[in-house]
C-alpha positions as CSV (number, residue, x, y, z in Angstrom):
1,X,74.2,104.4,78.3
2,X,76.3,102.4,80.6
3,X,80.0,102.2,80.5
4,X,82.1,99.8,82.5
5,X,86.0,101.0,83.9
6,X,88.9,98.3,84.4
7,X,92.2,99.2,86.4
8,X,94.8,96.8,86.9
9,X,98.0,98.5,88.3
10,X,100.7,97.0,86.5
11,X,100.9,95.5,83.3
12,X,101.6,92.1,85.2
13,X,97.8,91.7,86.6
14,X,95.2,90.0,85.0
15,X,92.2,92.2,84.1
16,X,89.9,89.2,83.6
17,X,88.7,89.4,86.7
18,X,87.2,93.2,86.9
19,X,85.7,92.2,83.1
20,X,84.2,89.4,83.4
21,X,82.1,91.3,86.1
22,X,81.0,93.7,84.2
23,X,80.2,91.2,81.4
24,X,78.0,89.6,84.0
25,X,76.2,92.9,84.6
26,X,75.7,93.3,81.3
27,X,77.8,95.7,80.0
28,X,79.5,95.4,76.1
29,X,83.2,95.0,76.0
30,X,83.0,97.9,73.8
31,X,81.7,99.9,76.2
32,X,84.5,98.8,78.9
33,X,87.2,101.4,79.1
34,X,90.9,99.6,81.0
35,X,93.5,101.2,81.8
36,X,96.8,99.3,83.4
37,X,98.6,101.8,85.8
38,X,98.5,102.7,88.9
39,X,95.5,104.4,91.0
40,X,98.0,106.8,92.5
41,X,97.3,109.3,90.0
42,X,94.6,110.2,87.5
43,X,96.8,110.3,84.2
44,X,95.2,107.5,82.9
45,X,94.4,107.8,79.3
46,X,90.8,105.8,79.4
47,X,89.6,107.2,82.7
48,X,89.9,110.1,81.0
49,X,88.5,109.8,77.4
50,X,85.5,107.7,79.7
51,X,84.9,110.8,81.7
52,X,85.0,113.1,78.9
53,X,82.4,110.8,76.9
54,X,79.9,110.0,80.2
55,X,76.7,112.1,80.0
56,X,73.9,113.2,82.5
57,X,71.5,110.0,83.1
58,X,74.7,107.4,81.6
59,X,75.7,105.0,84.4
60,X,79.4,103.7,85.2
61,X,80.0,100.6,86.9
62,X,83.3,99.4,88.5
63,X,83.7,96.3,90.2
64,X,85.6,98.0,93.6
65,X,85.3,101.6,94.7
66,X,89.7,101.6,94.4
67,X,89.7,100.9,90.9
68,X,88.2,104.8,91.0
69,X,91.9,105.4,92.8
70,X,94.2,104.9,96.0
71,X,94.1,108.1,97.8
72,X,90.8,108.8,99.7
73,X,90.8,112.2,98.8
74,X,90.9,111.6,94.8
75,X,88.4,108.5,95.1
76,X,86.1,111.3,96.5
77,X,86.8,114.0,94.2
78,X,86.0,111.8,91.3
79,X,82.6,110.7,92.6
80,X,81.9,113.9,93.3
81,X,82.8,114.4,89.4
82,X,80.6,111.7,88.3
83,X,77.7,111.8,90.6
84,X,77.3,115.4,90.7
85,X,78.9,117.3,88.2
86,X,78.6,114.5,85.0
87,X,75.1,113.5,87.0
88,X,76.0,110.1,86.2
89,X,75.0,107.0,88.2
90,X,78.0,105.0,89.6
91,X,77.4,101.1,90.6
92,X,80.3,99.7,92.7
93,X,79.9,95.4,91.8
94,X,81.4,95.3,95.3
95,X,79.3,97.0,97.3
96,X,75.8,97.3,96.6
97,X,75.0,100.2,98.9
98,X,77.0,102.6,96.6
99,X,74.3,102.1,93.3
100,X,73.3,105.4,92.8
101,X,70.8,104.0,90.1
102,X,68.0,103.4,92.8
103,X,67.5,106.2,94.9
104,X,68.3,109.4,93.8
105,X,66.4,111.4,95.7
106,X,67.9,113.7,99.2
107,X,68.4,110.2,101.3
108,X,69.4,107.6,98.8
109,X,72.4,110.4,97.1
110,X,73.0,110.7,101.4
111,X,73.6,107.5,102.3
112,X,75.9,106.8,99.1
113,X,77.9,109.4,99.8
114,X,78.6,108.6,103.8
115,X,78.9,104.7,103.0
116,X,81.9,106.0,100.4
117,X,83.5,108.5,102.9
118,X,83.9,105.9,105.3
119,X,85.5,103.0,102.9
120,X,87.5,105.5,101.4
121,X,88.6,106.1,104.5
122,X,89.1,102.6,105.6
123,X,91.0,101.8,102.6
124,X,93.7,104.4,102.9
125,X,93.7,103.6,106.8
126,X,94.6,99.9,105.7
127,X,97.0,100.4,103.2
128,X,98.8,103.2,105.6
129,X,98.7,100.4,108.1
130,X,100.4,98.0,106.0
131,X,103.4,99.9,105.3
132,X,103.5,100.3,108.9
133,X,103.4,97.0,109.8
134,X,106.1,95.9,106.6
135,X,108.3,98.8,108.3
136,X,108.0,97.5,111.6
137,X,108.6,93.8,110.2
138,X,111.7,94.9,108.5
139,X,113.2,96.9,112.0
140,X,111.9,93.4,113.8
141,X,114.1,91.3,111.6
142,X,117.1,93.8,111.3
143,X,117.2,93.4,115.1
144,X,117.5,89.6,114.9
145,X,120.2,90.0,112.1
146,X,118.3,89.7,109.1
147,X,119.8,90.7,106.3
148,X,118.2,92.3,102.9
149,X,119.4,92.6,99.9
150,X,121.8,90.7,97.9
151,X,124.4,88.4,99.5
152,X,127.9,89.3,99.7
153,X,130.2,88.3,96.7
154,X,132.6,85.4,97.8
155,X,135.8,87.1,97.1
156,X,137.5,84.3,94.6
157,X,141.2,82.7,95.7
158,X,143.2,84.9,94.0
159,X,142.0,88.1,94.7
160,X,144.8,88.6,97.5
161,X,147.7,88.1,95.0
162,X,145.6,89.9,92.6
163,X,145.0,93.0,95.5
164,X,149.0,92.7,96.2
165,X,150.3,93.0,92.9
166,X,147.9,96.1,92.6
167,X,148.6,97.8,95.4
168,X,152.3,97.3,94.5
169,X,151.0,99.1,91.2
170,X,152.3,96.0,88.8
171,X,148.4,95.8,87.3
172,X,145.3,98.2,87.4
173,X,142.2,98.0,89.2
174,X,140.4,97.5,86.1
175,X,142.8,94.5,85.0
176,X,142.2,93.1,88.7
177,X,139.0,93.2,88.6
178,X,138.7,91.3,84.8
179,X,140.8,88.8,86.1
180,X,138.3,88.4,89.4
181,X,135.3,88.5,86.4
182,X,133.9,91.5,88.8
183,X,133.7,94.8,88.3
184,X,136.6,97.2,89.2
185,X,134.4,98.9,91.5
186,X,133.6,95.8,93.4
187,X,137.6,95.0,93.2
188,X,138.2,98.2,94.9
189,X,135.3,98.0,97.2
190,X,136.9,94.5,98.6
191,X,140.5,96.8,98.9
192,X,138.6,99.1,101.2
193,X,136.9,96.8,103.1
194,X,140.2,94.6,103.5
195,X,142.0,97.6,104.6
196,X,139.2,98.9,106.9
């Protein structure tokens, strides 16, 4: 029997994509298992009732080794699963080198298993090396005065009367601030900062 396994990791991206893929390789929608979450963890309700159904000699295609997951380690502990515990075939759309259809013999399970070490590997060194290179982008522009986050509130006209007749306890911070239309917090927050 062969199955075919979507992930998208948020319930924002399209799917279509991954499926029409495995339409084109043949597989039945009803034999497509999806799950929308993310790859850095296994509880995936699908995955799971996929895995539980897959049999020796079934085959599983996915249409990019990370759909299996994120983390190098867990993309290798569930081919192991599949390939060698389930004895299932696994046929990455993506990469042709990893169909474990054709050549199941000493060489051909050998040279799946290397080729899917080392892009496991790659893809964790790449996505490492993006948060590196967001972190270092972010330092970069903090340097050059860049700021993040949400700009300032403009303080509105009459918040100095407003912070006077407070502080001379004629009105509450609360009262202040639902005059300003802020909340007292942010009232009390431009006090401090006023003062400081």
């Amino acid at each position: 029997m062969e199955y075919g396994y979507v992930r998208v990791s948020t319930k924002e991206q399209n799917e279509l994509r991954q499926v029409i893929a495995l339409r084109e390789f043949g597989i039945a929608d009803k034999q497509i298992y999806m799950d929308k979450q993310s790859g850095k963890d296994f509880e995936r309700t699908n995955y799971k009732r996929l895995i539980r159904k897959l049999k020796s000699g079934d085959t599983i295609v996915i249409k990019s080794i990370d759909r299996l997951g994120r983390n190098y380690e867990e993309i290798l502990e569930q081919w192991r699963i599949i390939t060698k515990e389930k004895q299932v075939a696994v046929v990455v759309l993506d990469m042709p080198l990893l169909d474990t259809r054709q050549n199941r013999d000493l060489t051909g399970t050998l040279i799946a298993d290397i080729v899917l070490q080392l892009l496991s590997y790659v893809a964790q060194t790449e996505r490492e090396f993006i948060r590196q290179r967001q972190a270092e982008g972010i330092a970069a522009a903090k340097e050059q005065g860049v700021k993040f986050g949400r700009k300032p509130m403009k303080r509105p006209a009459e918040f100095e009367s407003l912070k006077v007749q407070w502080q001379k306890n004629e009105i509450s911070a609360r009262t202040a601030a639902k005059q300003l239309g802020v909340t007292h917090r942010t009232f009390l927050r431009w006090v401090n900062e006023k003062n400081g």
